[in-house]
Structure formats: C-alpha cells, structure tokens
SEFI-459145 format. One record per residue (C-alpha): residue number from 1; residue in three letters; x negated, y, z. Coordinates in nm, 3 decimals. Each point is the difference from the previous one (the first is absolute). Layout:
BEGIN
num_residuo_xx_yy_zz
NUM_ALA_X_Y_Z
...
! end
This chain:
BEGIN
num_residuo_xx_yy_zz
1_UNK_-0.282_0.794_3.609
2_UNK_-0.215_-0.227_-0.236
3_UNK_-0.055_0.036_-0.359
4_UNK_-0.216_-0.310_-0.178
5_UNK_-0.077_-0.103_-0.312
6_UNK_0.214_-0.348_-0.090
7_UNK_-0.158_-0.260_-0.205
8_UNK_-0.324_-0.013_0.071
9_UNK_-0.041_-0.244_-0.330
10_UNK_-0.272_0.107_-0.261
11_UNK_0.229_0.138_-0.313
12_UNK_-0.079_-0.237_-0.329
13_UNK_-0.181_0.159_-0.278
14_UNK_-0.026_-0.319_-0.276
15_UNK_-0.305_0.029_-0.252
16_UNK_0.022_-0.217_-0.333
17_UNK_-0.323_-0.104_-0.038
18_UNK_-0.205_-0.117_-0.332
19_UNK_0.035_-0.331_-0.027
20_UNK_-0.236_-0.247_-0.217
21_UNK_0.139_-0.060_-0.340
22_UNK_0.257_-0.302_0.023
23_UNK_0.011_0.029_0.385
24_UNK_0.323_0.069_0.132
25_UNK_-0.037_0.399_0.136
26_UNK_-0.094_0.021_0.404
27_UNK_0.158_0.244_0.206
28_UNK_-0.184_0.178_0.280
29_UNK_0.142_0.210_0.255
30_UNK_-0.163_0.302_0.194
31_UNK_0.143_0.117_0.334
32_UNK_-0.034_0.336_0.134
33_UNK_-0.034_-0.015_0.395
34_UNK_0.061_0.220_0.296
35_UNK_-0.313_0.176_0.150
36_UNK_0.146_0.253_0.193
37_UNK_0.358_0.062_0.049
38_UNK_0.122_0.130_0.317
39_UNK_0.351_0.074_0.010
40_UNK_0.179_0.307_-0.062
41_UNK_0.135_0.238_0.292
42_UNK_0.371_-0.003_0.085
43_UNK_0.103_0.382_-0.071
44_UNK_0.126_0.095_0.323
45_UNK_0.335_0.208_-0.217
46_UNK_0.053_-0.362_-0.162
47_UNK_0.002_-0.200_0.343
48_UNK_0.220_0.275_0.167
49_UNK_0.268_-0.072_-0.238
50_UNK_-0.059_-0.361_-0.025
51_UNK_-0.150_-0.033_-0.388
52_UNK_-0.058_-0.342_-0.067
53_UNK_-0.138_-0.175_-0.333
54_UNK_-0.188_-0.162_-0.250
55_UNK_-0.215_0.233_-0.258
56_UNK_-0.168_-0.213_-0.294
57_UNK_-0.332_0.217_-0.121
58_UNK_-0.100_-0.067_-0.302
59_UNK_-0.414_0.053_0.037
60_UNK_-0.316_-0.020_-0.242
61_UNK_-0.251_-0.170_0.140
62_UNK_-0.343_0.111_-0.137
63_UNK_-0.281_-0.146_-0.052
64_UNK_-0.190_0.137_0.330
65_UNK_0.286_-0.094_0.212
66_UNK_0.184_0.305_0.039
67_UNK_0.305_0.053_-0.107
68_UNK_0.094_0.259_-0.304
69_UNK_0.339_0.068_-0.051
70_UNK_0.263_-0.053_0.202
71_UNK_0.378_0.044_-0.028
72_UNK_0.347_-0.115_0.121
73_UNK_0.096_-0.297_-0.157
74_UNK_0.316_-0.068_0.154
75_UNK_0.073_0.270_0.298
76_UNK_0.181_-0.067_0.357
77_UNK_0.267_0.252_-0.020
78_UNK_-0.221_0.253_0.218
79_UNK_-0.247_0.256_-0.145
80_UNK_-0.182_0.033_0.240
81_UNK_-0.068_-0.401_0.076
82_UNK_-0.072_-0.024_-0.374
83_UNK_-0.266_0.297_0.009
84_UNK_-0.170_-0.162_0.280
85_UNK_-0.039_-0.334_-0.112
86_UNK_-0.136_0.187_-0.342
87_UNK_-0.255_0.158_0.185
88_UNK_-0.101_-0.261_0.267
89_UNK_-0.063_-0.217_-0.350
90_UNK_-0.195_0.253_-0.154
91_UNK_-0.301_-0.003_0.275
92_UNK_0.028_-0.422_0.028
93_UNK_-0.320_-0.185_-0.139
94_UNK_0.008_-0.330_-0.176
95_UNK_-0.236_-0.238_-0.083
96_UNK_0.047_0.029_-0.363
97_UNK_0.099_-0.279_-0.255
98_UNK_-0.271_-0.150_-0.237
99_UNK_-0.069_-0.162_-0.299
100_UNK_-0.335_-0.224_-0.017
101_UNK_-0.126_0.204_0.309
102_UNK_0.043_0.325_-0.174
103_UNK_0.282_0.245_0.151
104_UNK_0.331_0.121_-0.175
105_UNK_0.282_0.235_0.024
106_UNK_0.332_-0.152_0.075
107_UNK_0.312_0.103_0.148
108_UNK_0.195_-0.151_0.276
109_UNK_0.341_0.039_0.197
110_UNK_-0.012_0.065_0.331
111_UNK_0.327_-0.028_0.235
112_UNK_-0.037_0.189_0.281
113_UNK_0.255_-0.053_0.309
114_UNK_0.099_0.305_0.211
115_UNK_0.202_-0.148_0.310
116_UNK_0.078_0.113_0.319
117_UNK_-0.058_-0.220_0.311
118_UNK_0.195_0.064_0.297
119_UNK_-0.251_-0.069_0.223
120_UNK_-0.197_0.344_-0.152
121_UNK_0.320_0.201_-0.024
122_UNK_0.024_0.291_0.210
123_UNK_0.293_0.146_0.120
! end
C-alpha cells in the first residue's frame, strides 16, 4: 500500500509590495517548501477493505517551518484515511515562505493520495 503526498509544487502566497510613487505596483511571491515530508502510513483496516482517495489538508505553515493547524479540506469518503493524512501533515516540516528574507505564516493545501498498489496487496 502507498500513501504520498501529490503535487510536490510550492503553494503561491502573492505579497503586494510598496511601490515608488508613479511606478506601476510590483508583485512578489513567497513559496513555502517541503523540508520533511515523509508519507503517511496506509491503515492496515483501510487497505483490508480497499479505501482509496484523495484528502485535500488545508495547513498553516508557520514561520519556523512547522505546521499549525491542520484540517480536512475536502475528505476521501473514509475517516480513517482523512485522520491519517491530518496527522501525517501535522508532524511535516517546511521550509517556510518569506518576505525580504524575513519568515511568515501562510497556509497551504496539501492533496494527499491514499492508493493501493497491487503489487503490496496482501491476500
């Protein structure tokens, strides 16, 4: 059974930033990154009965990398694969977003992929 985290993209945060009077206004944008995000276990219930699916965490990135809160944005169908990608989230570590060098809070959605392969299913 696998579990991984899909889109490995940095989620956009865009910053409006001062611009000098009678310029037109510049646009910066900060990415957080992945640091460390190993993927979630495959809950050996949810594998027995063949639970497959996508759960979209919505996370807040803070400024030291870890992540804050964390909640179902839009769930699989299965408790228990929701729950676990919650918590696999909640111990991740990002390399947080930043403005002019300095760190920020930001919040990003994470889809993460429960799927069975056959060549780990056990019969």
């Amino acid at each position: 059974a696998q579990a991984e985290a899909d889109g490995r993209k940095p989620v956009s945060d865009t910053v409006r930033m001062q611009a000098p009077s009678g310029a037109p206004p510049v646009f910066s944008t900060a990415y957080p990154r992945y640091r460390e995000n190993p993927p979630p276990g495959y809950p050996e219930m949810a594998r027995q009965r063949g639970y497959e699916g996508v759960v979209l965490v919505a996370a807040e990135i803070l400024t030291d990398g870890r992540v804050g809160k964390a909640w179902v944005r839009q769930s699989s169908g299965y408790a228990i694969l929701d729950q676990t990608a919650v918590a696999a989230v909640k111990d991740w570590k990002f390399v947080p977003a930043k403005k002019s060098g300095i760190p920020y809070k930001t919040w990003a959605e994470l889809p993460i992929k429960f799927v069975i392969s056959e060549k780990n299913s056990h019969s």
